[in-house]
N, C-alpha and C positions, 0 to 999 in steps of 0.2 A: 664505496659500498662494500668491498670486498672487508675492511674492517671491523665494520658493522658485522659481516657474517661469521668473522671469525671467533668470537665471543660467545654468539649464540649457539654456535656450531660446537664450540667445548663446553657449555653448561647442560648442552642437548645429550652428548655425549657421556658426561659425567653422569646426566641422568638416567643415560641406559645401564650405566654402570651401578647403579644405585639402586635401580628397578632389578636388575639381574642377582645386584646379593642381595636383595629383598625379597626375593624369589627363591634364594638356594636358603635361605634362613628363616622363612616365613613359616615352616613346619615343623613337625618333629622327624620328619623321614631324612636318615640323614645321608648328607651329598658328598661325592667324592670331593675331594681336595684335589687342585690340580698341580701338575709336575710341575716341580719348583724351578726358578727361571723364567726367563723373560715371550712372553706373550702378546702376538699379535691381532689383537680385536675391530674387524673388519666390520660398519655397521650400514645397515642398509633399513629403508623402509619408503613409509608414508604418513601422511597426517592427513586423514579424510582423503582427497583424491591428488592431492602437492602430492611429487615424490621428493623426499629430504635429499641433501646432498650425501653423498656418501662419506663417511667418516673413518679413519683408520689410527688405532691408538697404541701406544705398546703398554704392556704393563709386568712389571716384577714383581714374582711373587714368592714365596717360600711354604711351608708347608703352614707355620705358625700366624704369619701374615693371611694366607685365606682364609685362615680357621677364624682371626679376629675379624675380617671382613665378613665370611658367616653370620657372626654372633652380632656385629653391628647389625643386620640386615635385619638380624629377628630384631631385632630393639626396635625399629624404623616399623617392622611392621607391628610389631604389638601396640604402638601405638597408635594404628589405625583400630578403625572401627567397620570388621568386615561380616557380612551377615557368614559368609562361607569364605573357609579360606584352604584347601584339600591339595595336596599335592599325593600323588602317588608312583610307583617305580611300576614301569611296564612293558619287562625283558631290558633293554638296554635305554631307555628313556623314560625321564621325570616326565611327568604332565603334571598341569597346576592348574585350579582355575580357583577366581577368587570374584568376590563380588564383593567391593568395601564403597564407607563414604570417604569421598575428598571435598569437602567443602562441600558446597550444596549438590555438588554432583554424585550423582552413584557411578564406580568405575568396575569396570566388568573386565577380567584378563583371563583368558587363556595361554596356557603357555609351557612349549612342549623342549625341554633338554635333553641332546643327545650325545652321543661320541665318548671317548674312549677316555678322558681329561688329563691323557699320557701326551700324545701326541696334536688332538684339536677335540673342538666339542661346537653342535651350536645349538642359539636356542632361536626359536619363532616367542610371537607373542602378538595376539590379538586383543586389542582393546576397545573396549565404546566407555564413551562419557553420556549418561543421562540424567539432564539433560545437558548438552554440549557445552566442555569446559574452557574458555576463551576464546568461544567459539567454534572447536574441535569437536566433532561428535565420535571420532573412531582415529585408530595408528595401527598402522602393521610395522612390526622391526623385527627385522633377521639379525641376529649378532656373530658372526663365524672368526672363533678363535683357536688361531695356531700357535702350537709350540715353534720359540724361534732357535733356542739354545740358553745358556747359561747368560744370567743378567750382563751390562755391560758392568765394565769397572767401577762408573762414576753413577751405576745406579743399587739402590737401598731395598727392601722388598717392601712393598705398596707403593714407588714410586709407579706414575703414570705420565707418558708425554701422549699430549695434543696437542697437534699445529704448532710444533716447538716448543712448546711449553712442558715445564713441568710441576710435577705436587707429588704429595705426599695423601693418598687416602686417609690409610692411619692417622696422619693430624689432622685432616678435616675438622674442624670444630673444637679442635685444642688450643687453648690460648698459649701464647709463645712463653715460654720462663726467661 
């Protein structure tokens, strides 16, 4: 069973990561970049009243690598279709809230970014699906990421491990030459 959950656990993962630069890129207000080097992204939550397992991922980044993860983000969301999609700065945190379609579901996120993006930052995020999308009618995820220090040697910036594994963001969806 345990390997069964290991897969889901890093696509689950991946997709908070994907909702996150979808969120820091979804607007015009623009986000800090975070200190370049490697990051520890702690995630927690729910799906309807399940609580998820807990996830822990690192990730390397550089100034130029989250600025392309940014710009992927808005790509990802422009190509939804959201009636509202607002983020705004207020004092020391992003809020966002957005109302799009996904498929026959309408998805409704709130979603509030804080911290200093020197040292950690984290974001909440409230969602509902209507009506319920695989079933799922709402999620709550906390994400809280720490600076750990300078990447390791044998990693690249947009590398990400989870559960041992590793990838490369930036190639996501590039075919290999």
């Amino acid at each position: 069973m345990r390997s069964f959950n290991r897969p889901l656990a890093l696509h689950a993962t991946l997709a908070g990561i994907v909702m996150l630069t979808a969120s820091f890129g979804a607007s015009a207000l623009e986000y800090p970049t975070r200190k370049a080097g490697l990051w520890q992204i702690t995630t927690n939550g729910t799906t309807g009243t399940t609580k998820n397992p807990e996830q822990v991922m690192q990730q390397c980044v550089d100034t130029a690598s989250d600025k392309t993860l940014q710009q992927m983000g808005a790509g990802m969301a422009a190509g939804m279709k959201c009636d509202k999609n607002d983020s705004t700065k207020e004092g020391n945190k992003y809020v966002g809230h957005s109302i799009c379609q996904m498929g026959p579901s309408k998805l409704e996120s709130k979603s509030v970014i804080s911290g200093d993006f020197e040292k950690e930052y984290t974001m909440t995020s409230d969602s509902t699906f209507n009506p319920p999308m695989a079933g799922i009618s709402s999620s709550k995820t906390t994400m809280v990421a720490k600076w750990l220090g300078p990447c390791k040697s044998d990693q690249k910036p947009g590398d990400v491990i989870v559960n041992g594994q590793k990838m490369n963001l930036l190639n996501m969806g590039a075919g290999k030459k």
